[in-house]
N, CA, C and O atoms as a Maestro MAE file, in Angstrom:
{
 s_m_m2io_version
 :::
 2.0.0
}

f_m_ct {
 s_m_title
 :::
 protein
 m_atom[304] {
  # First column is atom index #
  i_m_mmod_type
  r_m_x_coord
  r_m_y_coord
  r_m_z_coord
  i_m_residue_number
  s_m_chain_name
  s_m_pdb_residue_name
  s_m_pdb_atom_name
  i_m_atomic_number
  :::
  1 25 -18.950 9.633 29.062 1 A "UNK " " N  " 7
  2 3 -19.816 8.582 28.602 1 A "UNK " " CA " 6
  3 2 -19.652 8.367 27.104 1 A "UNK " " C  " 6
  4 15 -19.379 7.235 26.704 1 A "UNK " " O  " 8
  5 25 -19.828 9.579 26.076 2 A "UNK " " N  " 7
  6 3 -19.865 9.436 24.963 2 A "UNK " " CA " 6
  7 2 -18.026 8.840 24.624 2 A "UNK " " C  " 6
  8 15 -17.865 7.716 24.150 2 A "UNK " " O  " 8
  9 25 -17.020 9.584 24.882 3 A "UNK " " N  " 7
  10 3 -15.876 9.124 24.976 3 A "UNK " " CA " 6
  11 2 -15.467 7.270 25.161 3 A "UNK " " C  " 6
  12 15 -14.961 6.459 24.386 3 A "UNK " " O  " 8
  13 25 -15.950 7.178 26.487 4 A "UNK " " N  " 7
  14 3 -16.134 6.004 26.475 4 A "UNK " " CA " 6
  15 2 -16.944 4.635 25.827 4 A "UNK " " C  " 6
  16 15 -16.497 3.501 26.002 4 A "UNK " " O  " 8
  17 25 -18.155 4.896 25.082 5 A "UNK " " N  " 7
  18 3 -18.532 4.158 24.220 5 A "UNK " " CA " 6
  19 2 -18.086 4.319 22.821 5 A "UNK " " C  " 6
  20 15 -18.485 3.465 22.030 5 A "UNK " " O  " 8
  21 25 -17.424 5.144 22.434 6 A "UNK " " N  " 7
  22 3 -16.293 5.518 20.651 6 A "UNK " " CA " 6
  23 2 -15.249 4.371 21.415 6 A "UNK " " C  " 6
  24 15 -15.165 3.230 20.963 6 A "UNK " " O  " 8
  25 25 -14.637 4.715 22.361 7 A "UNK " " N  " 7
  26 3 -13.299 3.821 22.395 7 A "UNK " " CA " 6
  27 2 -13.814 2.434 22.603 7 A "UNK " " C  " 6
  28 15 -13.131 1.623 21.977 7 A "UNK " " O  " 8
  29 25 -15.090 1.733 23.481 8 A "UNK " " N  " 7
  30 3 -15.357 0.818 23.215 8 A "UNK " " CA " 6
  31 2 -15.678 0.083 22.073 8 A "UNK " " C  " 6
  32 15 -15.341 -1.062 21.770 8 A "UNK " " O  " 8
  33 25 -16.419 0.940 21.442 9 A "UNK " " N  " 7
  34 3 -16.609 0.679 20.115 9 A "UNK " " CA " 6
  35 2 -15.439 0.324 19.292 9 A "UNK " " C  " 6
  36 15 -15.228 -0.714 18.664 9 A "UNK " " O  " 8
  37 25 -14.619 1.529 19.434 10 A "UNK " " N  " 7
  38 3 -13.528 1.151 18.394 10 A "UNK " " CA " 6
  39 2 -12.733 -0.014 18.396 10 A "UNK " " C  " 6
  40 15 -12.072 -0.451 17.455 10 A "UNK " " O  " 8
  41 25 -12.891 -0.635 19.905 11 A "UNK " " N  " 7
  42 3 -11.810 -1.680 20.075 11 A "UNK " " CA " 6
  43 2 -13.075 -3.143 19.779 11 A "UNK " " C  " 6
  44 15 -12.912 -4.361 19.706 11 A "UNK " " O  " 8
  45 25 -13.897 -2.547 19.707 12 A "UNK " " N  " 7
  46 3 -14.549 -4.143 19.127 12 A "UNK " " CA " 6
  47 2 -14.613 -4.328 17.412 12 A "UNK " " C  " 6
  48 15 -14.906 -5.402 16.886 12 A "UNK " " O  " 8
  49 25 -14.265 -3.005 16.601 13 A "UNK " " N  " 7
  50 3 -14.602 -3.313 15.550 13 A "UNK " " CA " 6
  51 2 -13.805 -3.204 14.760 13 A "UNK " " C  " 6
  52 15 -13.933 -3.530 13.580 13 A "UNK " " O  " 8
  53 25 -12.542 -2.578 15.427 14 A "UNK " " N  " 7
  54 3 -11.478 -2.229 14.965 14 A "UNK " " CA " 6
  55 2 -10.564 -3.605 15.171 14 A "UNK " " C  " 6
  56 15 -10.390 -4.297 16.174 14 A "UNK " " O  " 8
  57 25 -10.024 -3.727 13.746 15 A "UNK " " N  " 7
  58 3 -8.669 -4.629 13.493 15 A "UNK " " CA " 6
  59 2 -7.230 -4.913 13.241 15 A "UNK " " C  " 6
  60 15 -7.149 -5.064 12.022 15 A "UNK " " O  " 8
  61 25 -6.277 -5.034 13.675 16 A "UNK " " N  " 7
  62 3 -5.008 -4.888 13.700 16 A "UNK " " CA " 6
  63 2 -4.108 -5.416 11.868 16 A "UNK " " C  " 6
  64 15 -4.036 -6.575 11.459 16 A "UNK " " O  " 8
  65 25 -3.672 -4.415 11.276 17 A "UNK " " N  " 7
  66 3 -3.377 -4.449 9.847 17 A "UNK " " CA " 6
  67 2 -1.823 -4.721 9.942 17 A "UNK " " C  " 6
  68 15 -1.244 -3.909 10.664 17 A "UNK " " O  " 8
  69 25 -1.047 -5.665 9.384 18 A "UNK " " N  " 7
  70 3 0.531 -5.724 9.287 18 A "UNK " " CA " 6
  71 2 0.659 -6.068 8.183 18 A "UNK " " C  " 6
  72 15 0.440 -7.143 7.624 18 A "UNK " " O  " 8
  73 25 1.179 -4.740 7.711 19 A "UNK " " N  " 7
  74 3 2.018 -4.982 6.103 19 A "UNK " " CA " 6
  75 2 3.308 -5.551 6.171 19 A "UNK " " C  " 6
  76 15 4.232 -5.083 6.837 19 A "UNK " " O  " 8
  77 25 3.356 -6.483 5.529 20 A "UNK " " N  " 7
  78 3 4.806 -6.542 5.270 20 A "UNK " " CA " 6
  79 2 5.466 -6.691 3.969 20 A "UNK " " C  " 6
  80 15 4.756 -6.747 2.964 20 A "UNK " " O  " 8
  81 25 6.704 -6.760 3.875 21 A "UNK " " N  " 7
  82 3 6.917 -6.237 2.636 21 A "UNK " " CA " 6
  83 2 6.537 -7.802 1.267 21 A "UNK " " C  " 6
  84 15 6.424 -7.727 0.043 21 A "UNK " " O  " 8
  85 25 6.438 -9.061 2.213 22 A "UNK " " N  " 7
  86 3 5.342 -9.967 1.845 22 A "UNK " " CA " 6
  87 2 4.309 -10.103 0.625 22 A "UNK " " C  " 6
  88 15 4.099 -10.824 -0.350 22 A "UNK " " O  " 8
  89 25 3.747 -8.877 1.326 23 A "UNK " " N  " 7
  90 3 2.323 -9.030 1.072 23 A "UNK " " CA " 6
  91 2 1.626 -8.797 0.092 23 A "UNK " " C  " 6
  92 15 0.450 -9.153 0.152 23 A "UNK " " O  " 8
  93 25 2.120 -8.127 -1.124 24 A "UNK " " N  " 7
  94 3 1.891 -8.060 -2.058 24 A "UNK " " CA " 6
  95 2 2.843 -7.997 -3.303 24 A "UNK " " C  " 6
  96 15 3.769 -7.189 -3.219 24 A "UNK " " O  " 8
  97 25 2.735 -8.748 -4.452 25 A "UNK " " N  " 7
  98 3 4.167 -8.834 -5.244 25 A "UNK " " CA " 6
  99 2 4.510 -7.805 -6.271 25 A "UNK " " C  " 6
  100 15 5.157 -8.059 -7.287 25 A "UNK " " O  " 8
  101 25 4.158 -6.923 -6.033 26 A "UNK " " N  " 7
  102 3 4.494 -4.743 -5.941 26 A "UNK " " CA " 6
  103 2 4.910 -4.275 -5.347 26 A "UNK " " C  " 6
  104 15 5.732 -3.507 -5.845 26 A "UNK " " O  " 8
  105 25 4.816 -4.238 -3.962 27 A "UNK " " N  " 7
  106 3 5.521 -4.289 -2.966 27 A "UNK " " CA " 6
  107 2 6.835 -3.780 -2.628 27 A "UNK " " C  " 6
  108 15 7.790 -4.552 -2.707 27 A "UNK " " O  " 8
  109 25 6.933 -3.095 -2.418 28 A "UNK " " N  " 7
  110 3 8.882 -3.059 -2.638 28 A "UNK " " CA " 6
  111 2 9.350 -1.907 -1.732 28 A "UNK " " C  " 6
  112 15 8.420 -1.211 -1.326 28 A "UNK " " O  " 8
  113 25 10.601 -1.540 -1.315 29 A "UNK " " N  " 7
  114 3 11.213 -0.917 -0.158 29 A "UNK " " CA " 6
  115 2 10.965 0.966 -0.197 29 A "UNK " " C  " 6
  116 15 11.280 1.823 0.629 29 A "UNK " " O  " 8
  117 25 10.204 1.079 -1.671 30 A "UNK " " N  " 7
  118 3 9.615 2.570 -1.314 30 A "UNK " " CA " 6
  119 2 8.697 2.656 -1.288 30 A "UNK " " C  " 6
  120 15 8.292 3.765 -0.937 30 A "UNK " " O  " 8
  121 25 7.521 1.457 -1.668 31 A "UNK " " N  " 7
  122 3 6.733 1.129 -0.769 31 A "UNK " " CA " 6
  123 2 6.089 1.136 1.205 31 A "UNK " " C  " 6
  124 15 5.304 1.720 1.951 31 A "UNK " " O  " 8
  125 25 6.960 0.206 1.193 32 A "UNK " " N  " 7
  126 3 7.151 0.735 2.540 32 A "UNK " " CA " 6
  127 2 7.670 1.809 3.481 32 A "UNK " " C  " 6
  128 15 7.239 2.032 4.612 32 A "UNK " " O  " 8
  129 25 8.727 2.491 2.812 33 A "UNK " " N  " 7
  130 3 9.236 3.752 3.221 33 A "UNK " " CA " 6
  131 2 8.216 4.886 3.423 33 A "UNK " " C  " 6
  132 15 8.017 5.708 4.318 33 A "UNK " " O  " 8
  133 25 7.686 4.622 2.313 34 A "UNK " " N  " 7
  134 3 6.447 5.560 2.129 34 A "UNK " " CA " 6
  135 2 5.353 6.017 3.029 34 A "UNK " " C  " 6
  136 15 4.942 7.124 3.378 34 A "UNK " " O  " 8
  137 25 4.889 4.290 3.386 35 A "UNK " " N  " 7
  138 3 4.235 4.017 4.072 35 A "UNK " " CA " 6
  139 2 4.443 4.278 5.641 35 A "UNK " " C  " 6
  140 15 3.601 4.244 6.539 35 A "UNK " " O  " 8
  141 25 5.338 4.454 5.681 36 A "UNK " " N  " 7
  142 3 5.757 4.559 7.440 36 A "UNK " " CA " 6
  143 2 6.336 6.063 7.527 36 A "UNK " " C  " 6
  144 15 6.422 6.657 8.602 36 A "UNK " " O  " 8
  145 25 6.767 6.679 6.161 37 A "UNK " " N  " 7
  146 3 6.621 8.029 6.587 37 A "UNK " " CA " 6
  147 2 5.387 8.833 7.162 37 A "UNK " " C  " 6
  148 15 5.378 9.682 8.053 37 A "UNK " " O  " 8
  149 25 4.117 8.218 6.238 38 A "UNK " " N  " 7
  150 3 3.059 8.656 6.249 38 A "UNK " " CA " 6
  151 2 2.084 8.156 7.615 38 A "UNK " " C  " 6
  152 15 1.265 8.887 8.171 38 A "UNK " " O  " 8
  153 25 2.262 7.337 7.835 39 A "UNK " " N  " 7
  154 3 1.938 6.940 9.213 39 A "UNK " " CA " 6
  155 2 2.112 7.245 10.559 39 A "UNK " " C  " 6
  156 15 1.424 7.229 11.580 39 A "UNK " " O  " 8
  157 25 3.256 7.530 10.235 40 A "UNK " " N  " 7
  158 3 4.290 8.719 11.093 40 A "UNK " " CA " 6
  159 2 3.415 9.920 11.196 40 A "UNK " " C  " 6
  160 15 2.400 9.861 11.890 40 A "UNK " " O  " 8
  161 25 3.757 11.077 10.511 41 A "UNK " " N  " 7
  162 3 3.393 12.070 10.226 41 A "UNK " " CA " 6
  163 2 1.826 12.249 10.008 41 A "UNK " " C  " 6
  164 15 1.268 13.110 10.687 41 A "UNK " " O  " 8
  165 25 1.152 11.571 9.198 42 A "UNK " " N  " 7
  166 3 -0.108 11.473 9.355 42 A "UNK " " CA " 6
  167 2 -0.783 12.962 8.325 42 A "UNK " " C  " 6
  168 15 -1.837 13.527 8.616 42 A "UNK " " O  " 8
  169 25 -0.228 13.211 7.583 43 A "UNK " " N  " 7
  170 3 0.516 14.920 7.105 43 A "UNK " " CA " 6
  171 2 -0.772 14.456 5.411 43 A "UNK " " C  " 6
  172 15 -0.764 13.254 5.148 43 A "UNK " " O  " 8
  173 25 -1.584 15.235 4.589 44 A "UNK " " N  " 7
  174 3 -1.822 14.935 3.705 44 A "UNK " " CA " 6
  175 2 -0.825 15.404 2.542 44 A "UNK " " C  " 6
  176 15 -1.339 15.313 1.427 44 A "UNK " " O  " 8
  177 25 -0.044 15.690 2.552 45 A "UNK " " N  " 7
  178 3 1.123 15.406 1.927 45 A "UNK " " CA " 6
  179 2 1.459 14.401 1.388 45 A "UNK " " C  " 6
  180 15 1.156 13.899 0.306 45 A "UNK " " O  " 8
  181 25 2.588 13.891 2.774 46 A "UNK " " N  " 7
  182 3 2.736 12.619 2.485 46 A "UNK " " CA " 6
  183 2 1.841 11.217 2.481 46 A "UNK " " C  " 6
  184 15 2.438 10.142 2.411 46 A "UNK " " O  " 8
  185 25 0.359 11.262 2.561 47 A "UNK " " N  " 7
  186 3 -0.800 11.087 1.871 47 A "UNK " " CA " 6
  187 2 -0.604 11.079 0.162 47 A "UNK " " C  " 6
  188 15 -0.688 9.970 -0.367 47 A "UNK " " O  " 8
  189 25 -0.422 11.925 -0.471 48 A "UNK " " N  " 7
  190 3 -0.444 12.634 -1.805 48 A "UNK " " CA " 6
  191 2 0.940 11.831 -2.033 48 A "UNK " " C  " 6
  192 15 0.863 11.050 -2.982 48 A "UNK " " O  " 8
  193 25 1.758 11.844 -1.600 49 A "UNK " " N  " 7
  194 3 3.033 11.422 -2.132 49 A "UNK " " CA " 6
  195 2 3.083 9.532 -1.887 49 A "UNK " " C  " 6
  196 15 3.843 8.770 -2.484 49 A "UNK " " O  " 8
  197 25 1.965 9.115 -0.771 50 A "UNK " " N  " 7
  198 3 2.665 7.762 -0.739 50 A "UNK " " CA " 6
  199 2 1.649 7.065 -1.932 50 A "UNK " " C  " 6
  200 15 2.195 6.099 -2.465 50 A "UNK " " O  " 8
  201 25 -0.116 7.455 -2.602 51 A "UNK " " N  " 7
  202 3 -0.800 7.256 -3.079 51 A "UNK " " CA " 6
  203 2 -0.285 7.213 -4.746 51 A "UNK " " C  " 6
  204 15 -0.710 6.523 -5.673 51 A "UNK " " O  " 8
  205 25 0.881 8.319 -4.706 52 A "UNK " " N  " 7
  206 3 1.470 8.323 -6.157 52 A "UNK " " CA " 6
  207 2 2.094 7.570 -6.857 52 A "UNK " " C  " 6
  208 15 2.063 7.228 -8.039 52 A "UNK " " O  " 8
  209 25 2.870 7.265 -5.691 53 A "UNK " " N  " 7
  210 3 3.838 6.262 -5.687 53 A "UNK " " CA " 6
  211 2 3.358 5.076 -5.777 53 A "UNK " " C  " 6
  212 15 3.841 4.306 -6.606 53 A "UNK " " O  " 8
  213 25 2.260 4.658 -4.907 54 A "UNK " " N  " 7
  214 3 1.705 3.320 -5.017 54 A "UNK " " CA " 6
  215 2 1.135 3.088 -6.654 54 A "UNK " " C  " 6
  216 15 1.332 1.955 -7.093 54 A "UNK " " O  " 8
  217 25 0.554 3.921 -7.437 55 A "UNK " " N  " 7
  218 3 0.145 4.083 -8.594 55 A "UNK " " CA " 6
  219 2 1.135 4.015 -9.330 55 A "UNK " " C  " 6
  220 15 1.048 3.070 -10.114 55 A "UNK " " O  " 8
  221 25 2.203 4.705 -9.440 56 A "UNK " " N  " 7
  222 3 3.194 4.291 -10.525 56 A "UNK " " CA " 6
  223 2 4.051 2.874 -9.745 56 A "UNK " " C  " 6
  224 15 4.896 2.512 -10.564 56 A "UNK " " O  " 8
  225 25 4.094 2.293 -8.926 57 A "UNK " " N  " 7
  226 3 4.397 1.108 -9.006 57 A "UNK " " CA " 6
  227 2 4.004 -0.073 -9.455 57 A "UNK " " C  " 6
  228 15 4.645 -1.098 -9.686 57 A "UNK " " O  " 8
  229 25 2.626 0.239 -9.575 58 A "UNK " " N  " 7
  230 3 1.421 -1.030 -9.973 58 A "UNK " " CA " 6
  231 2 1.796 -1.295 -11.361 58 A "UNK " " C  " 6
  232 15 2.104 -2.301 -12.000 58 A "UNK " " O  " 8
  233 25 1.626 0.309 -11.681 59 A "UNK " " N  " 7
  234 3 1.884 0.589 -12.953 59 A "UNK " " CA " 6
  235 2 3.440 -0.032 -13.425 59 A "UNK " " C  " 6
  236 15 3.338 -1.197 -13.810 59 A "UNK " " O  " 8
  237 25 4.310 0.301 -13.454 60 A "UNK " " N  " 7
  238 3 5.150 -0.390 -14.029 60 A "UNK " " CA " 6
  239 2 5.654 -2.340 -13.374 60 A "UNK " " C  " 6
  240 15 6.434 -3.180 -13.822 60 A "UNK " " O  " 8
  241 25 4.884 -2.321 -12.387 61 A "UNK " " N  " 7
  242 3 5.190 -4.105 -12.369 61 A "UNK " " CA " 6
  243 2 3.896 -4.577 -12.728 61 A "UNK " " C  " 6
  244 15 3.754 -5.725 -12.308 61 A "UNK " " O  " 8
  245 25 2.711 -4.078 -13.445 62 A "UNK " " N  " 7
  246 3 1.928 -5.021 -14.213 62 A "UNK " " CA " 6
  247 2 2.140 -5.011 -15.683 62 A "UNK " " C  " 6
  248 15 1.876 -5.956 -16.426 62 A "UNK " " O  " 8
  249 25 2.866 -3.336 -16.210 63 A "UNK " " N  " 7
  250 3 3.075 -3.447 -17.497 63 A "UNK " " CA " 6
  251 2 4.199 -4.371 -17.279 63 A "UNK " " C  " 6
  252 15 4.114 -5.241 -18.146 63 A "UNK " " O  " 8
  253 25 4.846 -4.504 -16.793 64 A "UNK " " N  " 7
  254 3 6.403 -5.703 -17.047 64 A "UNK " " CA " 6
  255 2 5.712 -7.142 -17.107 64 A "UNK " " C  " 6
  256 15 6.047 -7.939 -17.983 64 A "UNK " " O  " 8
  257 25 4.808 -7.434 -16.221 65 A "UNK " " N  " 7
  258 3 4.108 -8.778 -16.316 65 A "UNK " " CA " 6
  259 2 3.424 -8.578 -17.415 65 A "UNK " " C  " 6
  260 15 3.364 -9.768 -17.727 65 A "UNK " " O  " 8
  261 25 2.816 -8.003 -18.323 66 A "UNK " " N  " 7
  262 3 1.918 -8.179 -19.656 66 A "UNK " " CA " 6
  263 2 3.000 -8.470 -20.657 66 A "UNK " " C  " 6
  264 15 3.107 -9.276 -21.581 66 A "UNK " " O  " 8
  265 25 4.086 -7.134 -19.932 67 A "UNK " " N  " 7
  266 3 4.877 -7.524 -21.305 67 A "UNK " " CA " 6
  267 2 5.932 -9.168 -21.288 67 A "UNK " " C  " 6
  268 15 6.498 -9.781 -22.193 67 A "UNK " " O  " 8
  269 25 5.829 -9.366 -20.073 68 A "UNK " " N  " 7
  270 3 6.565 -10.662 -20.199 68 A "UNK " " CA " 6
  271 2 5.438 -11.755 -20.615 68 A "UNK " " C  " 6
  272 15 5.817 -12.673 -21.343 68 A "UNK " " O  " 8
  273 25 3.989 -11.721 -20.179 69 A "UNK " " N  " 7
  274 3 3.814 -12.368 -20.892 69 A "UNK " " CA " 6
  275 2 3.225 -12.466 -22.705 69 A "UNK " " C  " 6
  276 15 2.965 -13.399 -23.465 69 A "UNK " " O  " 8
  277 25 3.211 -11.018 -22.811 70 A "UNK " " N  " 7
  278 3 3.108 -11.193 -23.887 70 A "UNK " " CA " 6
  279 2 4.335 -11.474 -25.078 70 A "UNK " " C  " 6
  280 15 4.047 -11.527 -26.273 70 A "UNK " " O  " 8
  281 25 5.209 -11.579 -24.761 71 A "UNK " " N  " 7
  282 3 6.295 -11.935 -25.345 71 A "UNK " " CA " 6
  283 2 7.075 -13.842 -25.401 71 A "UNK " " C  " 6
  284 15 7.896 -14.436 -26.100 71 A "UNK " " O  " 8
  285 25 6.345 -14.108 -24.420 72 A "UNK " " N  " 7
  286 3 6.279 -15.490 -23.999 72 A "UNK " " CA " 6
  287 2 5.245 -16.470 -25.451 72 A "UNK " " C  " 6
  288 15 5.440 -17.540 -26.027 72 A "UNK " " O  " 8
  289 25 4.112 -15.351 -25.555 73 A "UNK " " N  " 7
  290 3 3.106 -15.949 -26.594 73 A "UNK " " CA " 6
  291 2 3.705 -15.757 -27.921 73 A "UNK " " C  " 6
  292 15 3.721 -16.379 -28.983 73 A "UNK " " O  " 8
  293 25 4.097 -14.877 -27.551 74 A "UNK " " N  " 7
  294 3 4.719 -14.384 -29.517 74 A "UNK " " CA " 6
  295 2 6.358 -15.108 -29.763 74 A "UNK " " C  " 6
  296 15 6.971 -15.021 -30.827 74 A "UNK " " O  " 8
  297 25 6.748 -15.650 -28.814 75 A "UNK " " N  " 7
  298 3 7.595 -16.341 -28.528 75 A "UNK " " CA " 6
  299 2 9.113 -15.766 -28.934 75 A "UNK " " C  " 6
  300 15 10.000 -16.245 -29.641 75 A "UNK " " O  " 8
  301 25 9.006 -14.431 -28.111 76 A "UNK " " N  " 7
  302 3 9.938 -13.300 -28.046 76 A "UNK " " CA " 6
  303 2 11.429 -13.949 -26.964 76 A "UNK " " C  " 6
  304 15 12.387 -13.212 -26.729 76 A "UNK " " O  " 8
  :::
 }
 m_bond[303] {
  # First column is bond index #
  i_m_from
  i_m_to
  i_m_order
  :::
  1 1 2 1
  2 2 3 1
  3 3 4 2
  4 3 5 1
  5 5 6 1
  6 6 7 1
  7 7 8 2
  8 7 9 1
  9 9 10 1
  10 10 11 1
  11 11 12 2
  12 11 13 1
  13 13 14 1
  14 14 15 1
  15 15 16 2
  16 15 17 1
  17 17 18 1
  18 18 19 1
  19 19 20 2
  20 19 21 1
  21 21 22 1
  22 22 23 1
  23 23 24 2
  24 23 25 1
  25 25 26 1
  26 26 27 1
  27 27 28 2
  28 27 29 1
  29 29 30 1
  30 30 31 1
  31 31 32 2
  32 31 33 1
  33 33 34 1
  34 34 35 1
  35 35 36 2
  36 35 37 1
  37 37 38 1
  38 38 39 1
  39 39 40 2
  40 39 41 1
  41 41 42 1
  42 42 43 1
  43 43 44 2
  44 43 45 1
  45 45 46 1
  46 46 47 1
  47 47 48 2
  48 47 49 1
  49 49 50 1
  50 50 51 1
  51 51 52 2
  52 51 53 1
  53 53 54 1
  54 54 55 1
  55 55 56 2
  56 55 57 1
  57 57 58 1
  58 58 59 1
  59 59 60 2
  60 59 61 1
  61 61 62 1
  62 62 63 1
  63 63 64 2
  64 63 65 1
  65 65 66 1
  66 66 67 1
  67 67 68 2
  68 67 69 1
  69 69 70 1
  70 70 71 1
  71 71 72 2
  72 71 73 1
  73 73 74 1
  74 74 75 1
  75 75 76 2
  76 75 77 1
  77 77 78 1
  78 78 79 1
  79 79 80 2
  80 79 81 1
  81 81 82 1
  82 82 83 1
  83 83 84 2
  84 83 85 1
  85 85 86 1
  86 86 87 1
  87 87 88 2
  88 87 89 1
  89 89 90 1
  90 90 91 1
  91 91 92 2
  92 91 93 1
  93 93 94 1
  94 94 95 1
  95 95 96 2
  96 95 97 1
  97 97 98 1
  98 98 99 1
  99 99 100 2
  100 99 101 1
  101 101 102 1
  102 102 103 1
  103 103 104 2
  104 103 105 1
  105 105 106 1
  106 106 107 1
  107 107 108 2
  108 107 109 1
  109 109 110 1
  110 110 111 1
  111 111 112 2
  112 111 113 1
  113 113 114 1
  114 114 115 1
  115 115 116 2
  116 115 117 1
  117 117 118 1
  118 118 119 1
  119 119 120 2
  120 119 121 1
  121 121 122 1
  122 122 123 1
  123 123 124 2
  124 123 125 1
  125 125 126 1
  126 126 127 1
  127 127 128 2
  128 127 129 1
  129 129 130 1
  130 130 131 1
  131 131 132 2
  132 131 133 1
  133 133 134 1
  134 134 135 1
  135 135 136 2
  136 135 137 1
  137 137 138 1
  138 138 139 1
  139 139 140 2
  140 139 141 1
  141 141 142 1
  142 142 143 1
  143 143 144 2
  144 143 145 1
  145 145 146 1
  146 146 147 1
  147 147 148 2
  148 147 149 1
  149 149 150 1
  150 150 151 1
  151 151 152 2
  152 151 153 1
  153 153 154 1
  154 154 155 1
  155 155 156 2
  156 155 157 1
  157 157 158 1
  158 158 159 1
  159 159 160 2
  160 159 161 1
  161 161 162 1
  162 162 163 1
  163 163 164 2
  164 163 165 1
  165 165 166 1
  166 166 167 1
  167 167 168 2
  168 167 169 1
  169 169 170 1
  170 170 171 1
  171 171 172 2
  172 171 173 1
  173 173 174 1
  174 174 175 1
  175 175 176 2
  176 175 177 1
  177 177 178 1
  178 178 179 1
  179 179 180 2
  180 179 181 1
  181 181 182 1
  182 182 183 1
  183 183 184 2
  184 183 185 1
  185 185 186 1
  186 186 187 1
  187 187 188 2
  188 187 189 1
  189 189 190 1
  190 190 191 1
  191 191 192 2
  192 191 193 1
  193 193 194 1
  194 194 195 1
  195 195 196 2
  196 195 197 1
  197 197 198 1
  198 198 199 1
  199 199 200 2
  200 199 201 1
  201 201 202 1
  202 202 203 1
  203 203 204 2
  204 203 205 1
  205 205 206 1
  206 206 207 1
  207 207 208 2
  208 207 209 1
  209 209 210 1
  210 210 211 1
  211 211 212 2
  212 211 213 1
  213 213 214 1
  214 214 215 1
  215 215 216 2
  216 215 217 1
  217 217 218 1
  218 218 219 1
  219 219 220 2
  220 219 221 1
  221 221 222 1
  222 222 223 1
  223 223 224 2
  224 223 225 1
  225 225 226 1
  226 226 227 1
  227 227 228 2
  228 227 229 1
  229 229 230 1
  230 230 231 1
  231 231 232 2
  232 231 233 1
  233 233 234 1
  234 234 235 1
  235 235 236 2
  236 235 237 1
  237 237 238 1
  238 238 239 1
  239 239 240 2
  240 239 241 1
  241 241 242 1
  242 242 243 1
  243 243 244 2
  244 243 245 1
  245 245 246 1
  246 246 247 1
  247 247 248 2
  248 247 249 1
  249 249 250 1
  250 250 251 1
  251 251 252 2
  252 251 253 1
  253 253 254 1
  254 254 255 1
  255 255 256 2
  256 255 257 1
  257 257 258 1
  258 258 259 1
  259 259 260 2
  260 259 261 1
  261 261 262 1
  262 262 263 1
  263 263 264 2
  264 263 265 1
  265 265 266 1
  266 266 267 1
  267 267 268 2
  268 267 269 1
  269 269 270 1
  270 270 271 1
  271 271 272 2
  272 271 273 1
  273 273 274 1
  274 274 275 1
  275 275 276 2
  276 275 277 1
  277 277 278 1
  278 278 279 1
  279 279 280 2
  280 279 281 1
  281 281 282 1
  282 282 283 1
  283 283 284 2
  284 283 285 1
  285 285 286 1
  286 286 287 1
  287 287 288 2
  288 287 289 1
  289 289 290 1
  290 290 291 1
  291 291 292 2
  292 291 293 1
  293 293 294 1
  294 294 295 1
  295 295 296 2
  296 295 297 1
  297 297 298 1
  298 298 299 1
  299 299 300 2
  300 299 301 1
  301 301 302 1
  302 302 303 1
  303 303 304 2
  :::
 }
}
C-alpha cells in the first residue's frame, strides 16, 4: 500500500528533465560527460567531481564575457 502510493505519487509530481548540450551557453562537452558519468554511477564522488567542474566552468565563461565586455567599453 505504502509502496504503491510513493510510486503514485512520484509519477504525478515528478517531471521529465533533458539536458542538452543546448541549454545553457556554459555548457560544453565536459559538462555533459560529467553529467552522465554521474548519473550513471550515482557515486558521491562523482557528485563532488561533476559540481566542481560545473563551478569552474561558470567561472571562466563569465569572467571571459566581463572581460569581453569590458574591453569593448574601454575600447580595447
Amino acid at each position: 500500500m505504502l509502496a504503491t502510493n510513493i510510486d503514485s505519487t512520484w509519477l504525478r509530481y515528478s517531471k521529465n528533465v533533458n539536458t542538452t548540450k543546448h541549454s545553457k551557453a556554459w555548457w560544453d562537452e565536459d559538462y555533459c560527460k560529467d553529467l552522465n558519468k554521474y548519473q550513471q554511477s550515482q557515486s558521491l564522488e562523482d557528485w563532488k567531481n561533476f559540481k566542481k567542474m560545473v563551478k569552474k566552468t561558470k567561472h571562466v565563461f563569465f569572467y571571459d564575457k566581463i572581460d569581453k565586455i569590458t574591453n569593448k567599453k574601454c575600447g580595447l
